[in-house]
C-alpha positions, 0 to 999 in steps of 0.5 A: 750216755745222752743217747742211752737215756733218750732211747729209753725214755722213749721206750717208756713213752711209746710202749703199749702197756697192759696187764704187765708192762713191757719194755723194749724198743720201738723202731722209729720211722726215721733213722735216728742214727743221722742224729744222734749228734743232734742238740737236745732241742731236736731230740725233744722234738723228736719225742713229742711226735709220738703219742703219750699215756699218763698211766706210761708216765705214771710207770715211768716216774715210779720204775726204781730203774729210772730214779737216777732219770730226773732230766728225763722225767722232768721232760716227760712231766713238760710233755704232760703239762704242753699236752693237757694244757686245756685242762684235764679230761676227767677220765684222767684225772686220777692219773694226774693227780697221781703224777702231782703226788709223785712230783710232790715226794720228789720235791722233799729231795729234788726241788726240781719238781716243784716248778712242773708241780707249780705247772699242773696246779696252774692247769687244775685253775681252768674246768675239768673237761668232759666227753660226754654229758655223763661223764660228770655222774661216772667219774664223780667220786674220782673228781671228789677225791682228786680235789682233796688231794689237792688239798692234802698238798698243802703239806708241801712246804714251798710258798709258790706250791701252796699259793697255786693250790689256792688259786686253784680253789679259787678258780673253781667258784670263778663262773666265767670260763676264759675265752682261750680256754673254750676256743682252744677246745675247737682246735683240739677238736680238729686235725692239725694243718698239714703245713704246721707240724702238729702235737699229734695226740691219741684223744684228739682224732679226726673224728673224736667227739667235741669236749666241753667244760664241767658246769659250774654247779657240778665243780662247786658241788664236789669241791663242797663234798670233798672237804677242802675246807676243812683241810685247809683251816688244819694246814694254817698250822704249817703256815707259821713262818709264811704270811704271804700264804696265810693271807692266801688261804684266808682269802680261799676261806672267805669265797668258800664261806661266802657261798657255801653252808656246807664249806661253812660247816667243814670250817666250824668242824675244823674248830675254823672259827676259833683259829682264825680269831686268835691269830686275827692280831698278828703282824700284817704289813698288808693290813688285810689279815683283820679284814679277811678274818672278820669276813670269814667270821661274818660268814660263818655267823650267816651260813653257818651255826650261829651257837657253834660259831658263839661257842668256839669265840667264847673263850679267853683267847678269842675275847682278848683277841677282839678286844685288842683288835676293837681298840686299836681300830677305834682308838688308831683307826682314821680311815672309813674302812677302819670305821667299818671294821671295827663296826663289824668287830662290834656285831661279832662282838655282841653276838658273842655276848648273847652266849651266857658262856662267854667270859666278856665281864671276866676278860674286863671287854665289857666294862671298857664296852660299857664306857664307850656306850656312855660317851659322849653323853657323860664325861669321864676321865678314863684314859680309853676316852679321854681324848677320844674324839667322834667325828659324828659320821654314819660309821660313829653313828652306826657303832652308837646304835650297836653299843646301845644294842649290846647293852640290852644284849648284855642285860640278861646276865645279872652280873652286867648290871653292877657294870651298868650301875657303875658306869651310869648306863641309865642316866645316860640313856636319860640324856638321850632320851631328853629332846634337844633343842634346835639351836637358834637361827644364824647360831651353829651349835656344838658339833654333834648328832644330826637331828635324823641320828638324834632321833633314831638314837632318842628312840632305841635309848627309849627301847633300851630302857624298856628292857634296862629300867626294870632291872635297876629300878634303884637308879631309875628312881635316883635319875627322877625317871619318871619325871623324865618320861611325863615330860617328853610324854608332855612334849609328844603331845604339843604342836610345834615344827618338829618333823619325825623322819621315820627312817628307822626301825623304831620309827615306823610310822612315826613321819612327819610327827612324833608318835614314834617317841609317844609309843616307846615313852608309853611302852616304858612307862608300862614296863615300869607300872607293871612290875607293881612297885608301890614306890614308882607306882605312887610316883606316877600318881602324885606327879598326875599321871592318871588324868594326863593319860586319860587326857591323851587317850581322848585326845589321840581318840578324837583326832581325825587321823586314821587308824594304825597298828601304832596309835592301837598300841598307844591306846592299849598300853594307856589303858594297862598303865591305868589299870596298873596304877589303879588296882587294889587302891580304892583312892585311886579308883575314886579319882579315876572318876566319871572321865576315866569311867567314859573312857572305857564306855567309849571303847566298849562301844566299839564294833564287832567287826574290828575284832579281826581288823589285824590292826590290834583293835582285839587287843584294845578292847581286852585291855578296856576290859582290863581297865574296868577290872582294875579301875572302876570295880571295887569303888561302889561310885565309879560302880555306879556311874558305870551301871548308869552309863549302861556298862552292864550291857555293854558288857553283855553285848561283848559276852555275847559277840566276843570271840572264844578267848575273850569271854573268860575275861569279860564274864571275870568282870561281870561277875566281880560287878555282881557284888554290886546289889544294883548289878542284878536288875541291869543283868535282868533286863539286858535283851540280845538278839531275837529276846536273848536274856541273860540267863539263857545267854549264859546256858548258851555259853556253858553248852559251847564250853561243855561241848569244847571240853568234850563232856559226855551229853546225848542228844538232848543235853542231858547227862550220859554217864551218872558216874561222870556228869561234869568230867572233862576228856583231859581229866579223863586222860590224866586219870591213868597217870602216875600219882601227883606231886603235892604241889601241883594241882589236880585235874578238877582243881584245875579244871575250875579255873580254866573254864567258863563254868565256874564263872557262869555257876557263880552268876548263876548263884547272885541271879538264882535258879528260879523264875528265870526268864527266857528260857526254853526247855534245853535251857532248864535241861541244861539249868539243871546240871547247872544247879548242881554243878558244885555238887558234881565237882566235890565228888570229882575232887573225892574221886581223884582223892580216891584214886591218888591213894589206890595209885600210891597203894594206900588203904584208907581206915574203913570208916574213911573208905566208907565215907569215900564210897558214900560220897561217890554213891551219893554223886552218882544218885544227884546225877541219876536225879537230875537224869530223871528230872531232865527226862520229865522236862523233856516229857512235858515239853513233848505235851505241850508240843503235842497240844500246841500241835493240835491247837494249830490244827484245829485253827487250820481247820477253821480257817479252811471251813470259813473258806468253804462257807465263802465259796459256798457263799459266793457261788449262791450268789453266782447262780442268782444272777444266771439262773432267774429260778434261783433267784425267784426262790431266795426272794420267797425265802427273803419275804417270808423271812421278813414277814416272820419278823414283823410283831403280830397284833394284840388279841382284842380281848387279852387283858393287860395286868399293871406292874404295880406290887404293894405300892412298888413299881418294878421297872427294867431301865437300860437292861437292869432292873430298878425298884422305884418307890411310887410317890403315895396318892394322897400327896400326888392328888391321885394316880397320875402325878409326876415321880421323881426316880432317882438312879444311883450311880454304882461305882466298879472297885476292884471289880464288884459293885459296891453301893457309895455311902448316903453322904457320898451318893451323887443323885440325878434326877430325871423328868416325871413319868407317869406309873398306873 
């Protein structure tokens, strides 16, 4: 029977198969009737000299007539493992895993198999091995399939099968092959030796090509595409009763999530997350079940969907699952592994909390939660703390910031904040909040935070509360929050040893000082003012908080210091706690007074240049302005102490210089400032660069915007369509749209308070339109659409009106559509108006170019003729000296001239007649001509006596000459001349 059996397993092992299997005998070449009596081990070794097929084995394991053949199949699946022992060649590798899933079947009835199963699941743990290099790309997909059949193998339910699967899938990620495998690889390569009976193998010829191992990239990359992951998260259903395998395939789980997104995705699609969590708890002598599921859970939240991962924790089950996990680790756990698993336990914890979803105040997780973030700081005698006791290391150190994290995470459910009223959350941020005193030399306080842990902890308390205390303002008030702040805010500014370290995310910056807590203590302190609640708001006031802050502005702003994105911050949130604290309160605007007005002068000084440092100093100066706005305009005395102190020009310097985003904001203040009669003579005579004034700076700024918004202007600036003079593009884009609901407002509506041009009409309407200086004759063009600018706005409001009611097919009553197709009409003749107004500006500026042009002209001649004149001038000159004809002629000329000069001799017979008429004498004095009154000769004792002449002196007022009175008349008299 022994040998009937052998012979024909060696007929399946030794015939050529084809389309059709044949089965018959193959003469050996040794006799084999000598040993037929030979035990099995000689006839075993008989078998492995000749060559072998998986396709044969294949054949053989699956013929029907050789089902009663176990031994025998068994030794040829050996035969098999022995020869591919080095791995498996891929182009076989469906031929192997064809025989694993035969030996898999088997194994339901003959447990046999198991251990020859065990044996090629053990040979799949070393790399595929290939040919050719392009054997990788050929049988690719036959790689994809296989390795999801190993996984499909999981069904299998024997323990030791299961684990080699694992270790299999291990094995693939491992990227250090071993080194018998790669020198095994040389020996397979070669002939065997003559002298040592060799395994003689159909692959392995004298000139066979050399194998190599699949890279490692190629492995894993299939492995990724063939969904093993996902297979083996749904065979944790088989794995009930076998804890020693669930842990194995935790295990293969954590390294395919570690490295893998798409692994991580096969895991979530598997609902991965959700099944690992629920049976995180169950009984575990290793200890390691807890620690490998927070791992893989820890993975997915990294590489994979962080929402997809938050939404399979987010039930019942899950949150009961970690919740009994955290407690037993923080209330049991001693070790520092304990520490870091419950820490870890916490993230998952709080990532979970951010899904609104997730049922953590239902399942009472968070009040427990909320206990621990109050502890140690409160006392309490609930029983989950009573004897809790924190060894102050940095694993405690790191769950109290996680707690303090979950508490601004929990905060944008409102339903938590009843659980933060109950369990006194602020007061205990309060508490930590408080700077503690070093205790004194040679004196060892209570055990408790480090003064680095304090710190850090002080200031995430600081940040927490910034996002806490607006939401309970009840109990901020209760605990004297305010009061709280001013004085650490007191103590931020006073010199002392303290030494900030700086280590930690909100202690950026702040080494070797405590700029870190004044910049969080300010930043709360804005939170609080800004939500405009009149009770903290007046809180802050009474308590002096408006000149302490004013004080430390100044203070931070005269220090030597450098500087930085943090003392920027500081300055900012200074200012919009001001202006929080002073708006709409005319009291407080008052005592905001000349320090606070100097304040702002100061930083509206600031240079240009800063504006695009990226240290904030942008943001800066909005909030200077801001604080102008909020806290010297609506006051007349702050007013005016801020028109003397130039803030008008300032302002108008920042107008101009500012970038785009920023002038809405200045030109809201300048305008709010011009209810101030005193206002307007400031705006007047502001000069920019090259004579900029006012007036012209503002038609410049509506330009840009115009050209911004895409207005319709030609070449000159003049209006292009009389039909739409002011519109906008998106107006014009809106136009086609559907009809508006009646609580959003229009295009045109919304136009006036998006854009400059309001502004700059409503300055223009405190300066007026007329007798403005500065202005060239763009400027009048542009002034001119400026003037009607309100005009041009309500026939587009009529115009939207009109075409809401033809969208909504209503028909307006005649005279109501009359009255709509006046209005439009009379729009459209202002436009065509200020179009021929604009033309004629233009005309008359050609004129004037035209006669300046010609004005130049004829001083450009001039010039020209003078310089003829001189070179005619000098080259006479030069023929003088060279030529002695010359220069005898232009000496004739001279003397002639000379002669012609000369006064010519009085005729001896002309007769001279006297001046005297009837007793005056006319007399021309210094080019004027005077009348004297001659002295009468019968008092002069003849014609020859002295005259007195008295000249007047004749004042010049308001340009004529006018006579002074007799009683005012300033005489002088001069020496006596002799009249004939």
């Amino acid at each position: 029977m022994l040998a009937s059996e052998a012979a024909m397993t060696k007929s399946y092992l030794t015939t050529s198969t084809g389309s059709k299997a044949k089965v018959h005998r193959r003469k050996p070449a040794i006799p084999v009737i000598k040993h037929i009596a030979k035990d099995n081990d000689q006839e075993k070794q008989e078998v492995l000299t000749k060559p072998i097929e998986l396709s044969r084995v294949i054949h053989f394991l699956e013929d029907p007539l050789a089902a009663t053949l176990k031994e025998r199949q068994i030794f040829a699946l050996k035969k098999v493992v022995k020869r591919c022992q080095k791995g498996f060649l891929l182009k076989e590798l469906a031929d192997v895993f064809k025989i694993l899933y035969i030996c898999a079947e088997k194994s339901k009835d003959h447990p046999e198999y198991t251990s020859v199963l065990c044996d090629l699941l053990k040979i799949c743990r070393l790399p595929f091995l290939k040919e050719k290099t392009s054997d990788e790309v050929t049988y690719a997909q036959t790689v994809k399939e296989s390795l999801s059949q190993m996984g499909f193998l999981m069904r299998v339910p024997n323990a030791e099968v299961r684990n080699q699967i694992c270790h299999s899938i291990i094995s693939v990620y491992s990227s250090v092959t071993s080194k018998r495998s790669v020198d095994g690889m040389d020996s397979l390569s070669k002939p065997a030796a003559a002298s040592k009976p060799a395994v003689p193998s159909h692959r392995f010829s004298k000139h066979s090509l050399r194998l190599h191992p699949t890279s490692l990239g190629y492995r894993v990359q299939l492995l990724e595409q063939s969904g093993l992951a996902e297979t083996l998260v749904l065979s944790m259903a088989l794995l009930e009763n076998q804890p020693a395998v669930k842990l194995q395939v935790l295990q293969t789980l954590q390294m395919l999530s570690s490295s893998s997104d798409v692994n991580c995705s096969l895991i979530l699609k598997a609902q991965g997350a959700e099944q690992i969590c629920f049976h995180m708890n169950e009984p575990d002598p290793s200890g390691q079940v807890l620690f490998r599921s927070s791992e893989i859970l820890w993975n997915l939240l990294e590489r994979g969907c962080k929402e997809e991962v938050t939404a399979q924790l987010s039930n019942m089950d899950c949150i009961m699952a970690l919740k009994e996990a955290f407690l037993h680790q923080l209330l049991n756990g001693f070790r520092h592994y304990d520490f870091q698993l419950r820490n870890d336990l916490l993230v998952i914890t709080t990532l979970i909390a951010e899904n609104p979803k997730s049922p953590l105040i239902e399942s009472l997780f968070a009040k427990q939660l909320i206990l621990f973030v109050t502890f140690p700081e409160l006392k309490s005698h609930n029983p989950l703390v009573r004897n809790l006791k924190l060894s102050y290391n940095n694993e405690d150190f790191e769950m109290k910031r996680l707690l303090l994290n979950l508490v601004v995470v929990m905060s944008k459910d409102l339903s938590a904040l009843q659980l933060f009223k109950e369990g006194h959350v602020v007061l205990a941020l309060l508490h930590l909040v408080k700077p503690t005193a070093a205790p004194p030399e040679g004196q060892s306080g209570p055990r408790n935070w480090t003064p680095v842990q304090q710190e850090e902890l002080q200031l995430q308390a600081l940040a927490t509360l910034a996002t806490v205390a607006p939401l309970m303002l009840d109990d901020y008030m209760t605990c004297q929050g305010n009061t709280c702040l001013l004085l650490l805010l007191e103590w931020c500014t006073e010199r002392d040893a303290y030494f900030g370290q700086g280590h930690s995310f909100h202690g950026t910056g702040g080494r070797g000082s405590k700029k870190a807590q004044m910049r969080y203590c300010v930043r709360l302190l804005r939170s609080m003012a800004s939500l405009g609640n009149e009770a903290i708001n007046q809180d802050l006031f009474d308590q002096g908080a408006i000149s302490q802050l004013l004080v430390i502005i100044m203070q931070m702003e005269g220090s030597p210091e450098e500087e930085d994105v943090i003392t920027l911050e500081i300055k900012a949130d200074i200012q919009l706690i001001l202006s929080a604290l002073c708006e709409n309160n005319p009291h407080r605007k008052e005592l905001f007074g000349s320090e606070g007005v100097e304040m702002t002068v100061h930083f509206l000084k600031m240079s240009t240049e800063k504006f695009y440092s990226g240290l904030g100093h942008n943001k800066l100066i909005l909030s200077t302005v801001d604080c102008v706005w909020s806290c010297i305009v609506g006051c007349y005395t702050t007013e005016d102490v801020f028109l003397e102190k130039e803030g008008i020009f300032l302002l108008l310097d920042l107008l101009h210089s500012s970038p785009r985003n920023m002038q809405n904001v200045v030109l809201g203040t300048l305008l709010e400032l011009c209810d101030n009669p005193k206002t307007m003579s400031h705006i007047l005579a502001w000069r920019g660069q090259k004579s900029l004034t006012t007036p012209g700076l503002l038609l410049q700024l509506w330009r840009q915007e115009e050209a911004e918004l895409g207005v319709s202007r030609d070449l000159y600036g003049r209006i292009s369509d009389p039909k739409k003079p002011i519109l906008c593009y998106y107006q014009e884009e809106e136009d086609s749209q559907v009809s508006l609901p009646a609580n959003r407002p229009s295009a045109a509506v919304m136009d006036v308070s998006e854009n400059l041009r309001f502004k700059i009409y409503s300055v223009f309407c405190k300066l007026g339109f007329e007798a403005l200086p500065g202005l060239s004759t763009e400027d009048y063009i542009t002034l001119s659409i400026v003037t009607r600018y309100l005009d041009f706005k309500v026939g587009e409001v009529w115009d939207e009106i009109s075409k809401e009611l033809s969208l909504e097919g209503v028909r307006p009553v005649t005279p109501d559509e009359e009255a709509l197709d006046t209005i439009a009409k009379m729009t459209e003749d202002t436009a065509r108006r200020v179009i021929t107004q604009q033309s004629s500006m233009l005309e008359q500026r050609d004129k004037e170019d035209v006669s300046e042009e010609k004005r130049m002209y004829t001083e450009i001649s001039s010039n020209w003729k003078q310089q003829e004149l001189t070179a005619q001038s000098w080259e006479h000159f030069v023929a003088k000296t060279s030529n002695y004809k010359i220069l005898k002629e232009t000496k004739e000329h001279q003397e002639r001239s000379i002669d012609s000069s000369r006064p010519k001799p009085k005729h001896k017979e002309a007769i001279f007649h006297p001046t005297q008429i009837h007793g005056l004498q006319i007399t021309k004095f210094c080019g004027r001509v005077m009348t004297v009154e001659s002295t009468p000769a019968h008092l002069t004792g003849g014609p020859l006596a002295n005259t007195e002449l008295a000249l007047e002196r004749v004042p010049i007022q308001g340009g004529a000459l006018r006579k002074l009175p007799t009683a005012t008349e300033d005489t002088e008299y001069f020496n006596t001349v002799s009249v004939k």
